[in-house]
N, C-alpha and C positions, 0 to 999 in steps of 0.2 A: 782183727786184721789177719789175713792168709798170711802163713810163711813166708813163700815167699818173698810177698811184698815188705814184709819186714826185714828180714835178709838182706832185700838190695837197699833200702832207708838205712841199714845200718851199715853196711859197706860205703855208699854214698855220702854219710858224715862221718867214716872212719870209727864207726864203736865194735862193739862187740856185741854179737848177738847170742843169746842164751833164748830156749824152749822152757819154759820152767810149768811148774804145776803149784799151786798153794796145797791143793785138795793132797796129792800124794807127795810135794815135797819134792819132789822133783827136779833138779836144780837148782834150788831154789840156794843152798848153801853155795856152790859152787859162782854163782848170779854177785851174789852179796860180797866175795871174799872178792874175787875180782873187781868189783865197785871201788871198796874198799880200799886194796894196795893200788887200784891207779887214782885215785882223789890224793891218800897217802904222796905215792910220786909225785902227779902233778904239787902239792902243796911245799914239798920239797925242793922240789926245782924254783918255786914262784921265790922261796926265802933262800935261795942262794943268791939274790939280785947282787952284783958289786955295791957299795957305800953309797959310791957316786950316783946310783941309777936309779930312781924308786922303783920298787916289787909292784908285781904287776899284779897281785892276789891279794890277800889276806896273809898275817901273822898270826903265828902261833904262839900263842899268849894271853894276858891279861891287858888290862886299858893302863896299867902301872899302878893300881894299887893293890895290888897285892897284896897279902897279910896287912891289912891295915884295919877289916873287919869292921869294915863300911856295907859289908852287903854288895848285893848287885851282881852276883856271880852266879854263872848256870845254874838252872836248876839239881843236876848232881851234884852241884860243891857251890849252895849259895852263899858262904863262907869266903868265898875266894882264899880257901888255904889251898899250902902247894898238895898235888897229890903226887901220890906213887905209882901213878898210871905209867906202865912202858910206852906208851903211843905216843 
């Protein structure tokens, strides 16, 4: 796809456009960290819902068993133990 027609598709659904390159890397950080902190926001906003309201996303969380060591946890932490991730 030409530039610019990418450009106005990403204007047109309100995202951000990024040039990137795999080959030289180009962008390509810059691409990901932005991805990143708006999934980050968006996911934060969705778990601010009020009590009353159901969330209109996904939680951040476990299915509630947690330490129970039943399995069934991501493949990083099949364990379902708490981790020490900042995120």
């Amino acid at each position: 796809m030409d530039a610019e027609r990418a450009k106005k598709l990403a204007e047109k659904y309100g995202l951000a456009y990024f040039e990137t390159s795999a080959k030289t890397g180009q962008n390509v950080d810059e691409a990901f960290m932005h991805l990143a902190r708006d999934v980050k926001r968006r996911v934060h906003e969705t778990n601010e819902a009020p009590d009353d309201q159901p969330s209109k996303g996904f939680k951040i969380g476990g299915s509630g068993q947690q330490g129970t060591g039943g399995g069934g946890g991501s493949p990083q932490n099949p364990d379902n133990t708490p981790s020490s991730c900042p995120c």
